[in-house]
C-alpha positions in Angstrom: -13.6 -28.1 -11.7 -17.4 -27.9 -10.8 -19.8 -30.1 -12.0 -23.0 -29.3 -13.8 -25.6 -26.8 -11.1 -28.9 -28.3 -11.1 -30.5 -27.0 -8.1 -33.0 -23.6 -7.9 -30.6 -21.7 -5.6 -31.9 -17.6 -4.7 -31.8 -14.8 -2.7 -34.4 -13.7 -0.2 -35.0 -10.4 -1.9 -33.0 -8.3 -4.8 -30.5 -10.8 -6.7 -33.1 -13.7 -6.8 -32.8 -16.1 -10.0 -35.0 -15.6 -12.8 -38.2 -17.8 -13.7 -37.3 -21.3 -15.7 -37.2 -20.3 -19.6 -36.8 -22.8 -22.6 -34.4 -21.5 -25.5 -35.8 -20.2 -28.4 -32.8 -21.4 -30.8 -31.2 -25.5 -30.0 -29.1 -26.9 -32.6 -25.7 -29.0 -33.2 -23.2 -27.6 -34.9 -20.3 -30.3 -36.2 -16.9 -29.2 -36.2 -15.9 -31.6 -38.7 -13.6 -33.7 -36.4 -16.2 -36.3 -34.8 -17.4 -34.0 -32.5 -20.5 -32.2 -32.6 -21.3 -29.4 -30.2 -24.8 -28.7 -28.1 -25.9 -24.8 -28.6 -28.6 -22.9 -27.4 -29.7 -19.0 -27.0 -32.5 -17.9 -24.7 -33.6 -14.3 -23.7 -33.6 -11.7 -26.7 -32.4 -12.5 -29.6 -31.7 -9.0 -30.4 -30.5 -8.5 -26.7 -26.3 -8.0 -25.6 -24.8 -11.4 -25.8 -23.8 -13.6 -23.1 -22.2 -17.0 -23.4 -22.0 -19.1 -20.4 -19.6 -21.3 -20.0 -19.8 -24.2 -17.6 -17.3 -26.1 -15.0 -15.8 -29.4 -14.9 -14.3 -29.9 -17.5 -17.4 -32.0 -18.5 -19.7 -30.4 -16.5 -22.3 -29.7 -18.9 -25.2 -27.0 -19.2 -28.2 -26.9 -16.9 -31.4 -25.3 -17.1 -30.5 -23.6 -13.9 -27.9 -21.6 -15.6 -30.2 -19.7 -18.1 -32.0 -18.0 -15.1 -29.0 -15.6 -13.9 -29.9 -13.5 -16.6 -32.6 -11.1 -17.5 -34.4 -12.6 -20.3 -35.6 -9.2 -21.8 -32.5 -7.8 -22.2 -29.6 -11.0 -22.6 -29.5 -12.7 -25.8 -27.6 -16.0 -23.4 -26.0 -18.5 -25.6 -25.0 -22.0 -23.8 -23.2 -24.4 -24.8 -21.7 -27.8 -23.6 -18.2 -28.6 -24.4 -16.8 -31.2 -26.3 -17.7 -34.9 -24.9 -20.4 -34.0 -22.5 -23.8 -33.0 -21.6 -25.8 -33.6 -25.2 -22.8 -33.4 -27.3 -20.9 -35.6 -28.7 -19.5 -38.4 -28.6 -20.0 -38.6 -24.9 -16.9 -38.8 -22.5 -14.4 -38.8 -25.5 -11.2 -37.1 -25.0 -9.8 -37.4 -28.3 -9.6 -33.7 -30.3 -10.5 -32.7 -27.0 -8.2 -30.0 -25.4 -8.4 -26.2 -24.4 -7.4 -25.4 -28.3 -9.8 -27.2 -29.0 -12.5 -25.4 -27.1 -11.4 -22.3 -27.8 -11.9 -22.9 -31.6 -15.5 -24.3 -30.5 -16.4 -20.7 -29.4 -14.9 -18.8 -32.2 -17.0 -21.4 -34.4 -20.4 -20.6 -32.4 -19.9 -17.1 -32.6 -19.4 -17.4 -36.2 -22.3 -19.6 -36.6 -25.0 -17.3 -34.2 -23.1 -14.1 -35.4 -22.6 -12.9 -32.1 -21.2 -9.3 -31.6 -18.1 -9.4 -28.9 -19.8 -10.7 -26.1 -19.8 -11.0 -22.3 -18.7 -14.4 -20.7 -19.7 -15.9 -17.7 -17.8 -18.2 -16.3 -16.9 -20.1 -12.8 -14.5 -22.6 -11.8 -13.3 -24.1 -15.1 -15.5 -21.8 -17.3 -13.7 -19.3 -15.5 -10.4 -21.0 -16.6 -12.1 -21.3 -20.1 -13.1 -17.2 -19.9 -9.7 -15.9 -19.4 -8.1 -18.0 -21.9 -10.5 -17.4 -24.6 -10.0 -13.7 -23.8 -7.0 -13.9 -23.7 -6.8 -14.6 -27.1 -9.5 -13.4 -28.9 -9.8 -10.0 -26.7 -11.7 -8.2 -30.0 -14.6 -10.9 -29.5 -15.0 -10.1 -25.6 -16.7 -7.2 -24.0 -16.7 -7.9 -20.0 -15.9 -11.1 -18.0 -18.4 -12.1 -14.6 -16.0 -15.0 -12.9 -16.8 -17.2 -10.1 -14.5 -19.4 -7.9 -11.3 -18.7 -9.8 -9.1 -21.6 -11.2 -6.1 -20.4 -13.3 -5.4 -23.9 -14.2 -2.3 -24.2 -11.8 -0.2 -26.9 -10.7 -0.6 -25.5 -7.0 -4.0 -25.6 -7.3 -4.1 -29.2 -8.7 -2.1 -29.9 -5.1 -4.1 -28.2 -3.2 -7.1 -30.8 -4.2 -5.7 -34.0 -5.1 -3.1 -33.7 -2.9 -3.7 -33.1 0.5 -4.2 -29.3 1.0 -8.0 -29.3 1.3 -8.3 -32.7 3.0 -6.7 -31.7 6.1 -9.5 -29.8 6.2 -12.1 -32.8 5.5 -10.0 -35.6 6.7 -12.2 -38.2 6.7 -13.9 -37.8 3.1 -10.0 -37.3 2.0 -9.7 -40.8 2.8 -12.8 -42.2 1.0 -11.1 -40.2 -2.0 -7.8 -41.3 -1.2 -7.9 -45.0 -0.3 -9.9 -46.8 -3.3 -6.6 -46.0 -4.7 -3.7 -48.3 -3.2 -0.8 -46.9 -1.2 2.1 -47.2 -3.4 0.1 -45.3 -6.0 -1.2 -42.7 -3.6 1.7 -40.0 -4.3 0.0 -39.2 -7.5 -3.4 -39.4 -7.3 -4.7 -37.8 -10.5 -2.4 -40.3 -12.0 -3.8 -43.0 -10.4 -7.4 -42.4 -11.6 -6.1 -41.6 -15.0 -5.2 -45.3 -15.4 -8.4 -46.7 -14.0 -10.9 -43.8 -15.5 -9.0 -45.1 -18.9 -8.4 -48.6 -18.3 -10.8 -49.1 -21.5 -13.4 -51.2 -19.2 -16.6 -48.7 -18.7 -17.5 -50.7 -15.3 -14.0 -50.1 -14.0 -14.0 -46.3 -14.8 -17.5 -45.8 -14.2 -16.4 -47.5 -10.7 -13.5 -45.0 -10.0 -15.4 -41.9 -11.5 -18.4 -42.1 -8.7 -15.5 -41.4 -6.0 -13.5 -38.7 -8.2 -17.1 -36.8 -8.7 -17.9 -37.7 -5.0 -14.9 -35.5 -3.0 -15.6 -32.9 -5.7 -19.3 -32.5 -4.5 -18.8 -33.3 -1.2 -16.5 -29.7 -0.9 -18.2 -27.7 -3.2 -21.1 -25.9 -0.5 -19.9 -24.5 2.6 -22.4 -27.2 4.4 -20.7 -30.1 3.0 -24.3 -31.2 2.0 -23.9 -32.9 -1.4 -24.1 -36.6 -1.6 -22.1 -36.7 -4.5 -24.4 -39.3 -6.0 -25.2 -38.3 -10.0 -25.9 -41.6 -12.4 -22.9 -43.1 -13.5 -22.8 -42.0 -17.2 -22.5 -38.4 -16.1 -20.2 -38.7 -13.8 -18.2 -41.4 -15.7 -18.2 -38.1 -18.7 -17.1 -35.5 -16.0 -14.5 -37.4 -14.0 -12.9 -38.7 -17.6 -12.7 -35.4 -19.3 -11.5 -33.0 -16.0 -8.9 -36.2 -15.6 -7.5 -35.4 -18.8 -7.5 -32.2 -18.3 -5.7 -31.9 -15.4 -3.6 -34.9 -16.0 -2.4 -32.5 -18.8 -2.1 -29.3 -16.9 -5.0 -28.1 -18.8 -3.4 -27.9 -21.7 -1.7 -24.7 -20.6 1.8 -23.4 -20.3 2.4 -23.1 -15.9 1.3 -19.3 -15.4 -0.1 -18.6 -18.7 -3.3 -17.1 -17.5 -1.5 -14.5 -15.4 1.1 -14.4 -18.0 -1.1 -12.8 -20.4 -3.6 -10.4 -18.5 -2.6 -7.4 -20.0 -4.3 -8.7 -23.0 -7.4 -8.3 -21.1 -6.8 -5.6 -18.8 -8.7 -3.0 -20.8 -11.6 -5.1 -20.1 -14.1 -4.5 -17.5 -14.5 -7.8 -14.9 -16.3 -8.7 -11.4 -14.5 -11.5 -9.8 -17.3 -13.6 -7.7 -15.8 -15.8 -4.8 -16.5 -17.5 -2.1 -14.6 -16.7 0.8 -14.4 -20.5 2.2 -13.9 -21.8 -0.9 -12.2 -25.8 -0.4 -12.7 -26.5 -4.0 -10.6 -22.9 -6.0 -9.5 -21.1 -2.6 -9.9 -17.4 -2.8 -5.5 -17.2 -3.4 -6.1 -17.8 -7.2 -9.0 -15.0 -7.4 -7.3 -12.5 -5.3 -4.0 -13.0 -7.3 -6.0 -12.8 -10.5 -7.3 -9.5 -9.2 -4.2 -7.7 -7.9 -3.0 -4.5 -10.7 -6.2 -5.3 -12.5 -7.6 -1.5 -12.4 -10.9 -2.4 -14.1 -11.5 -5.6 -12.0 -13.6 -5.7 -9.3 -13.2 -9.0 -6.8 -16.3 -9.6 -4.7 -15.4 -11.7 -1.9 -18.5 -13.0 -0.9 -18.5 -14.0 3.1 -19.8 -17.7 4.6 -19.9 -19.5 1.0 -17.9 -22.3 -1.1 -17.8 -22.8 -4.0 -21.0 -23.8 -6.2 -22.7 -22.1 -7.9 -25.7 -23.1 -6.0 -24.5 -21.7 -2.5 -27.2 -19.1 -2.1 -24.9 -15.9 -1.5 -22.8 -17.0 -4.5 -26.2 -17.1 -7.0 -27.6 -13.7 -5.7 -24.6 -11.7 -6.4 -23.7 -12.5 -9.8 -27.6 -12.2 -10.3 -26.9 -8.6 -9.2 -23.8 -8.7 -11.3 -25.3 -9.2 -14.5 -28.3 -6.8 -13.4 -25.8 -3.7 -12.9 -24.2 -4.4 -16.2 -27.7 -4.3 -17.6 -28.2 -1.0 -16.6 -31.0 -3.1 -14.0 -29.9 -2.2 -10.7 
């Protein structure tokens, strides 16, 4: 969950985002199975390393998220995952599951030579996060999570099935009722067979209201249009789709499952206390007999990155772990 952050959210005082920087490394790296893999690094190149890893699945990178971090002291390494933002093939799902992605950042670290490293993560990165840490936890030194999804079928319920439009009724039923009624039971199943029907005009059709209801519940003000041009959100509601219409290519539980792999870790849990999109259950669960996790409810925000309260504190997050604050 959580498409690609593209707007200049700060704080009025301490925690504000940094200035705009450009990288000072791009490249492609191919993985040798069609798919070829965006990778930057901004900040110091001889600074601690962060890798950033975006929402969706198929959010992609923005600009945006290079500014959370102080340039002089985070060597910041993004990346976007297989089939969207600038790599490619664009919107391809085949060789293109959480195995998959995991050996994507084993392959970047071997390629940048990246020392165990801190990831930052929210909504699906977050997902991403704990399962990479999960099993690599030698090549991890701290996790900073935002609006926790564990990748759950409850979760999947709650949004495609109901749970959050009895709280937004009426944009529910713009989600819901492109799809017809007999169909309506299963709704990620539903968009699976148009957002794959093999005709780009019918998926792109059924993507713009998939990405739509996400957007539309992703700030507490329910300000987002939704509107993105229709390749992107043809990429990002084809590859979360896939995801999700395969449980994320996780075992039910797994992430909870297999904490104490990580629980020597230190971690700062970021949510959003109204959060329609992951609801604060999944970060608070997360959290509970995790002695070196911290979980920062944060009050009157969603879930985007963007939501002002959201941006400030893991700006302050990553400003204490640098020794900053």
């Amino acid at each position: 969950m959580d498409r690609m952050a593209d707007r200049n959210a700060a704080s009025p005082s301490h925690g504000r985002l940094y200035p705009p920087i450009e990288p000072f490394d791009a490249r492609m790296i191919d993985r040798g199975d069609g798919h070829r893999i965006y990778v930057e690094q901004c900040g110091n190149p001889q600074g601690r390393p962060v890798m950033v890893l975006h929402g969706g699945p198929g959010g992609g990178c923005s600009p945006m998220m290079r500014r959370f971090f102080d340039p002089q002291h985070w060597r910041i390494v993004l990346f976007d995952q297989r089939g969207c933002g600038r790599s490619q093939p664009h919107a391809s799902v085949i060789a293109n599951t959480t195995a998959h992605l995991l050996s994507d950042i084993d392959a970047i670290r071997a390629e940048l030579r990246l020392p165990p490293a801190v990831l930052f993560g929210g909504s699906w990165g977050a997902t991403l996060a704990l399962a990479y840490a999960e099993a690599r936890p030698e090549a991890v030194s701290a996790l900073v999570l935002r609006g926790v999804f564990l990748g759950q079928r409850s979760e999947l319920d709650w949004f495609y099935g109901g749970g959050a439009g009895r709280f937004w009724p009426e944009l529910w039923q713009r989600f819901r009722d492109v799809i017809p009624e007999p169909e309506r039971g299963d709704l990620i199943g539903a968009y699976h067979r148009r957002l794959f029907s093999g005709d780009p005009a019918i998926e792109t059709r059924y993507a713009m209201p998939w990405l739509a209801w996400e957007n539309a519940l992703a700030g507490l003000d329910n300000a987002s249009s939704g509107h993105a041009p229709p390749a992107y959100a043809r990429a990002f509601a084809r590859l979360e789709n896939h995801y999700f219409v395969n449980a994320c290519f996780l075992d039910e539980g797994q992430l909870l499952r297999d904490r104490p792999r990580i629980e020597h870790l230190p971690a700062v849990i970021v949510q959003g206390r109204y959060d329609m999109v992951c609801p604060p259950l999944s970060a608070w669960t997360l959290a509970q007999g995790w002695a070196r996790a911290e979980l920062r409810m944060i009050p009157a925000s969603g879930h985007a990155l963007t939501e002002p309260r959201i941006a400030a504190e893991l700006v302050r997050v990553m400003q204490a772990m640098a020794g900053l604050d």
